[in-house]
N, C-alpha and C positions, 0 to 999 in steps of 0.2 A: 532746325531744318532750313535750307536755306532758299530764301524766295527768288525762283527765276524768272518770275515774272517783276521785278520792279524795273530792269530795265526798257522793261516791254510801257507798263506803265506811267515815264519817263517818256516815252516815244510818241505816247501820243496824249500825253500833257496839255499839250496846248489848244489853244483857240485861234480860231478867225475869224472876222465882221464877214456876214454876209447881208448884204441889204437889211441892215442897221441891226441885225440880229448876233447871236454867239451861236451859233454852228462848230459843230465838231465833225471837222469834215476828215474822217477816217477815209481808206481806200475802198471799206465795204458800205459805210454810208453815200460815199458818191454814187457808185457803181448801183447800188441795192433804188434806192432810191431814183437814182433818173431812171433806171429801167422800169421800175412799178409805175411811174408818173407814165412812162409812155405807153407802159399797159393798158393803164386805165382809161387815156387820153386815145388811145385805138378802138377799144371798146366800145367805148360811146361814140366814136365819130361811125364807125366801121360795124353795126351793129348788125346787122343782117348776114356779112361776112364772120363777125366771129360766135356766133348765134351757130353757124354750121362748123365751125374750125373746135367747138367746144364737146361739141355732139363727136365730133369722128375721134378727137383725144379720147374720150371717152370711153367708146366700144374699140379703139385698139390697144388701151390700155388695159383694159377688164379679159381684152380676150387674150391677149398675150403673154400679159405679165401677172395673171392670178398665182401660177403657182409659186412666183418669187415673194410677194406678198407674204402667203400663209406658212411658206418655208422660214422666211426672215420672223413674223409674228410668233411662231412656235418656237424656235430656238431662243429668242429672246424670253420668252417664259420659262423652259427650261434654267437658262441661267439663272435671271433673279432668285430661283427656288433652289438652287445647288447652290449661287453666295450664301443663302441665309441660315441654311444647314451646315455649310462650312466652317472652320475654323476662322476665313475671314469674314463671318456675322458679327464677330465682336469687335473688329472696328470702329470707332468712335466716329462721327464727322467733326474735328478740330481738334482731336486730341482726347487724349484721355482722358484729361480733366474740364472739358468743354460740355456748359450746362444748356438745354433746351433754350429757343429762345420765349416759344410759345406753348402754352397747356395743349395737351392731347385734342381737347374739344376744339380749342381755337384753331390749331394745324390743320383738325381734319374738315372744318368747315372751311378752313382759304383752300386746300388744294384741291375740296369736292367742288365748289362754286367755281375756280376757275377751268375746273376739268370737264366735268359734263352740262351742266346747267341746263344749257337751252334745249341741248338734245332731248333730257327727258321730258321735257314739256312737249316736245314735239313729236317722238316718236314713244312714247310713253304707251297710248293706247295705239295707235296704228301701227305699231313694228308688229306687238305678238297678236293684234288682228289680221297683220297680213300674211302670217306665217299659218294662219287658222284656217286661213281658205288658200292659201298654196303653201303648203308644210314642207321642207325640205326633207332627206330622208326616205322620200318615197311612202311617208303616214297617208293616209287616207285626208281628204281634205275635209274640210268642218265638222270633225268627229270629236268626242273627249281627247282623245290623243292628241289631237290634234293643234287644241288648245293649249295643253301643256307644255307640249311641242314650243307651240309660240311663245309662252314665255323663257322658258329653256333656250331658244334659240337668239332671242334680244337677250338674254343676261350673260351668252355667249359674244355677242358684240359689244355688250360695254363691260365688260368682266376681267378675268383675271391676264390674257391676252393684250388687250388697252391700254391697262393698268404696271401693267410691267414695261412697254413700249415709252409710257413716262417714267418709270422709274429709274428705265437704267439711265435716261439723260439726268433727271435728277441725281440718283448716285454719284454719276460720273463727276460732273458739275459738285458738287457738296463733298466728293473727297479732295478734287484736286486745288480749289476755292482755299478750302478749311483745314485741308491736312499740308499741301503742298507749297501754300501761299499762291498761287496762280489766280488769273483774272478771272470772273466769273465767266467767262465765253465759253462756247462749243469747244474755240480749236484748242482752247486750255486742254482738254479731256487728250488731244495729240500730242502733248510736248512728251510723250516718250516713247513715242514714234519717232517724228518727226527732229526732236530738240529744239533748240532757240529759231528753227527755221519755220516754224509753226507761225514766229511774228513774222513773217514774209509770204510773201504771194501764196502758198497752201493754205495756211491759216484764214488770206482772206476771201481763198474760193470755200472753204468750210462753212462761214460764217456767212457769208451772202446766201451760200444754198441754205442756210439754217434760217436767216431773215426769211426770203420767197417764203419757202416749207409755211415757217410760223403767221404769215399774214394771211395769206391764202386760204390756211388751213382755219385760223378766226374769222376771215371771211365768210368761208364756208357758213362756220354755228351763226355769224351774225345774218348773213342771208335767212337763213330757216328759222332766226327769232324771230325777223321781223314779217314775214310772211305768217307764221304762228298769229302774232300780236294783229295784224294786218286781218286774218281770218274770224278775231274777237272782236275788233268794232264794228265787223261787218256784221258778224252773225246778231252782237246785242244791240247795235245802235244803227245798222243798213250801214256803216260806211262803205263807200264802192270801195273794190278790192281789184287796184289797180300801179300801174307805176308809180303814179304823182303822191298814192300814197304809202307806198312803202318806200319811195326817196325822202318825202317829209318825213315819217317813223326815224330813217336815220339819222336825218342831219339833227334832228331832235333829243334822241339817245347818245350820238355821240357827243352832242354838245354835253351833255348831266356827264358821259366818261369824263369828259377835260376838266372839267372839275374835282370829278373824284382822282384821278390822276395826280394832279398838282397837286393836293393833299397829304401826296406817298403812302406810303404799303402799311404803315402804324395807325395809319387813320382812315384815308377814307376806303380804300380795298378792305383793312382787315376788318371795321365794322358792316361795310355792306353784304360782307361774305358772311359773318354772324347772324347777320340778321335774315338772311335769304335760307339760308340752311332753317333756322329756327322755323321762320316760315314754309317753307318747303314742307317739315316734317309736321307741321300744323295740320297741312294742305293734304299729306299722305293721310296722317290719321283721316283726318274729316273722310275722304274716300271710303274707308275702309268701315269707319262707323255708321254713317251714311248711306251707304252703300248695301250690299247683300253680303255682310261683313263675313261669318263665316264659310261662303264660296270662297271669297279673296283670301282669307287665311290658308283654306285648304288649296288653292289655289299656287301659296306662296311657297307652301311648304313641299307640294308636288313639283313644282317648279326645282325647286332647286332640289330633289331627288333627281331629276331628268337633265340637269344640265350636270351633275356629276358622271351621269351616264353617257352623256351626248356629246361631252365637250372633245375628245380623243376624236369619234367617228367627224363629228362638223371640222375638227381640224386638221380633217385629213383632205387632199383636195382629187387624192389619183381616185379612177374609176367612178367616180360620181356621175349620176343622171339629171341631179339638181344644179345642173350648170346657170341656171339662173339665179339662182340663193348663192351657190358659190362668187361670180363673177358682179352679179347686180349688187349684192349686199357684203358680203364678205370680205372681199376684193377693193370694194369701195371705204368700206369702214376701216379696215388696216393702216390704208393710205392716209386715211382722215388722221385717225390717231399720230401718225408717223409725221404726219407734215403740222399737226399741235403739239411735237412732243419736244422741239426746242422750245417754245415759248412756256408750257406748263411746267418742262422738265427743270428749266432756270427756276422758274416762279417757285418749283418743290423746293429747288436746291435753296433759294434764299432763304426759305421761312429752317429749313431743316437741318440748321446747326446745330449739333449737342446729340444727336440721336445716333443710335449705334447701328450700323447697315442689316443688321436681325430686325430691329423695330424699325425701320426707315422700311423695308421690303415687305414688314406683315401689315402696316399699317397702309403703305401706296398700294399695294394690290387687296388684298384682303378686306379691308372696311370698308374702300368705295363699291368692290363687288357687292358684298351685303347689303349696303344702303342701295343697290342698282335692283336688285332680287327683292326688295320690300318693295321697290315702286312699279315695277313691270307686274310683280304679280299682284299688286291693290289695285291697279289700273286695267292691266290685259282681263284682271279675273272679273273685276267690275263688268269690264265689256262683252265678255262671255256668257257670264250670266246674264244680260241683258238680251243676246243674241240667244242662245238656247235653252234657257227657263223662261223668260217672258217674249220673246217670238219677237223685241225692237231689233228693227234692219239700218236706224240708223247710225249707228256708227260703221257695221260694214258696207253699204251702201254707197259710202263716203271715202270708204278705203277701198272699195272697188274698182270707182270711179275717178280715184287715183287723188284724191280731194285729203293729201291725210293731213293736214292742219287744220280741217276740221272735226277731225274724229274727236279729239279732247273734249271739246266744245257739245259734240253729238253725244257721247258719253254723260259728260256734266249738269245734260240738258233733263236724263232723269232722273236726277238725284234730288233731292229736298234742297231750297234756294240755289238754284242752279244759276241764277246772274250774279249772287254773289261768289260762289266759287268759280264761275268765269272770270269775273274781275280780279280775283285772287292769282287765278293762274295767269293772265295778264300782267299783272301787277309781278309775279314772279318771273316771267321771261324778261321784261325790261329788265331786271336788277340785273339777274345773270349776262344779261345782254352789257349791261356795263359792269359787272366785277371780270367780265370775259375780255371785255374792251381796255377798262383802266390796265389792268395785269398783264395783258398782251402789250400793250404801249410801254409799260414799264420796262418788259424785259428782251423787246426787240430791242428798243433804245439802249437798251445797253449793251446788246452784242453788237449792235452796230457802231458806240464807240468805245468798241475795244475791251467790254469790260469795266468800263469806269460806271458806278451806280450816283455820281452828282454831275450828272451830262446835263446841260445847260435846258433850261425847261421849256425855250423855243423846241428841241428837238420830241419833247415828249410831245405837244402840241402838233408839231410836222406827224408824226408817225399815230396818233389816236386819230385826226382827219384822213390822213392817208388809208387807213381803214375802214373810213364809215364809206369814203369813195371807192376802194375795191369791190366792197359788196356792193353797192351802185352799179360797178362797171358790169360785175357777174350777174346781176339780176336783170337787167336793161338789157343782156349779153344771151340770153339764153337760158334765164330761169334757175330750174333744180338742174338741167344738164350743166351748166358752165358751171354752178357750186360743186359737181360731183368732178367737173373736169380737171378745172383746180386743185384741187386736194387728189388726186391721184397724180397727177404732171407734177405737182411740188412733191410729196410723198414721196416718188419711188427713188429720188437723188438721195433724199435725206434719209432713207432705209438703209442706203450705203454705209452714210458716215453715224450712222446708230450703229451697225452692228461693230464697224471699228470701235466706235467706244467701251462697246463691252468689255470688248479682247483689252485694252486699254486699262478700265478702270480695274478689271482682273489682274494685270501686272501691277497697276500700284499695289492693288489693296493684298498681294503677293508679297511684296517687297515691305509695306507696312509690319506686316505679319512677320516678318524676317528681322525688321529691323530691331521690334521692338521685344521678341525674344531673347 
């Protein structure tokens, strides 16, 4: 097969001193980068100004473009589930005789750690408490249904939807890498589109919308870790829950990323991701045992009867009267996924050499849904039963009052050692907070030069700081509104150039199929 990317790779070979450093100063590194540097340099000087410029993206974003959202998120579901049944499921990534590089367990702990991590520490109990007391659907509020509902509707936002939004980047990325020879970048997934013009100016408007999307969008989960973590020293130790300490929380976190970073993806990513998963499902069980265990069982189990049921109706967006669930949650989560789905989609595509696009689709969407559905329903069912068997108001309370980074906390508060398993879920947002961190540095850093994965380690250092400062700029900027503004303003460019990929890695893996009949 002949590689048309080595002359691309030849192109941008080289190096240059910049203030005594090795810089790989690509067209989309220049570009990607002074433009974020002056993002964030606006933010913090201009904060009052973009504190309201974040709020209006926001609500014209949510009111106008939901239905392109949930049309792009469902057709991308579709497909992954038509490749996998298809003749082209048998696909290999590298060949046919290219062998895994990591065991099943180790795969699906790097790509769940870098995929959701923080979220479910943070919306873990406050999603399906808040769908308990305003249920989309038109259920009755705080009723049994209603609680189901809740759960059914958060394993609708981090479910099979989400999960296919990263796959097809990883696909796309992992056949054209491994089957094609091309560079590990976005605008690889275009050269059969485009052809060799893919290395010129398209390519590096692809690739910078793909950079934006992917910071932003880690921005995002880093913002609501640290607010999480922020909400835990307050609650067990009074730390004020304020700027100064949630700017320390990150200069602090992302200092531990740069380390694990420089490490690389063998070492310090793939055992911290080991080890947070193991912990994680420590942390479920304990819930569940702990806890009013057979509510949460039945809990889990009704749960996912009602998202089988729900999932068509929630993805449909005409005629609905729940334009709040649609547009506040729905709308917002899509984008979120859409604007992480370069950086996680890479991060799938590296680890996911040797797998065949059948196991590469059932394993990316399928096992992180199930492990989403064990934890919304040990936690939302925890919180339910607390709320209508034993009559505690506080976790909804707290989710009322729009307080939901401390719902976890409020939740964990009646359970047997409750400062221990506080500490425990603290102790798990930080990690995810940096396997989200190191992996996201990892593999912006490489779309931004061009693809090369031994880009000089100044640049991983420029790009894991650059991130701990865009959540900075967005927190200081306007809160949860500037995180949610973000990731909808980056998202909806880079929903573009996903769905191109599809149509994309479907003619490869066409032609694969063809060729090797």
């Amino acid at each position: 097969m002949p590689v048309a990317g080595n002359q691309h790779q030849k192109d941008i070979g080289h190096y240059r001193r910049l203030f005594g450093l090795d810089i790989h100063l690509t067209p989309v590194f220049v570009f990607s980068s002074l433009t974020i540097v002056a993002f964030v340099a606006g933010a913090l000087i201009f904060r009052e100004a973009a504190t309201e410029v974040f709020k209006n993206t926001r609500i014209w974003l949510t009111t106008n473009l939901d239905w392109f959202f949930m049309v792009s998120a469902n057709l991308v579901v579709l497909f992954c589930l038509a490749i996998a049944v298809s003749p082209l499921g048998r696909v290999r990534l590298g060949g046919a005789d290219a062998k895994p590089e990591y065991t099943n367990a180790t795969w699906l702990a790097m790509l769940f750690a870098a995929g959701v991590g923080i979220g479910l520490l943070f919306f873990g109990v406050a999603e399906p408490v808040y769908y308990f007391k305003s249920p989309p659907l038109g259920i009755a509020p705080g009723s049994e249904a209603a609680a189901i509902a809740g759960i059914a509707a958060t394993t609708f936002h981090w479910g099979l939807h989400g999960w296919a939004i990263y796959g097809v980047v990883g696909l796309a990325l992992g056949y054209f890498a491994y089957n094609r020879g091309l560079p590990l970048t976005i605008r690889s997934a275009f050269h059969t589109l485009f052809g060799d013009r893919v290395w010129g100016w398209p390519g590096h408007v692809i690739d910078t919308f793909a950079i934006f999307a992917g910071l932003f969008g880690v921005a995002t989960s880093l913002g609501l870790g640290v607010q999480q973590v922020t909400s835990g020293f307050n609650y067990l130790f009074d730390v004020p829950v304020s700027g100064t300490t949630m700017v320390a929380l990150i200069v602090v976190i992302t200092a531990v990323a740069l380390i694990s970073v420089l490490t690389g993806i063998d070492v310090g990513i793939k055992r911290l991701s080991q080890f947070n998963v193991i912990l994680a499902l420590l942390f479920l069980l304990a819930v569940i045992v702990l806890g009013p265990t057979a509510y949460a069982l039945r809990s889990i189990v009704a749960g996912f009867g009602d998202y089988l049921a729900k999932v068509v109706p929630l993805s449909n967006w005409i005629g609905r009267e729940d334009t709040g669930f649609v547009r506040d949650w729905t709308t917002f989560y899509w984008a979120w996924w859409f604007a992480w789905a370069p950086f996680v989609g890479t991060f799938i595509a590296r680890i996911s050499k040797g797998r065949t696009v059948r196991e590469f689709v059932v394993f990316v969407l399928l096992m992180p849904t199930v492990l989403c559905l064990l934890w919304f329903g040990a936690f939302g069912g925890t919180a339910f039963h607390q709320h209508i068997v034993e009559g505690y108001t506080g976790v909804t309370g707290n989710v009322e009052a729009w307080k939901l980074e401390f719902a976890l906390f409020k939740m964990l508060d009646k359970l047997p050692a409750p400062a221990l398993l506080s500490c425990i879920a603290m102790l798990l947002t930080i990690v995810f907070f940096v396997t989200s961190s190191d992996s996201a540095s990892l593999i912006i850093d490489t779309i931004a030069a061009g693809g090369r994965i031994d880009a000089p380690v100044a640049q991983r250092v420029f790009w894991c700081t650059i991130e701990g400062l865009v959540a900075i700029a967005l927190l200081l900027g306007g809160g949860l509104e500037a995180l949610q503004a973000a990731s909808l303003a980056t998202g909806f460019p880079f929903a573009v150039v996903l769905l191109g990929m599809a149509f994309c890695v479907w003619k490869g893996l066409r032609a694969e199929v063809r060729e090797s009949a």
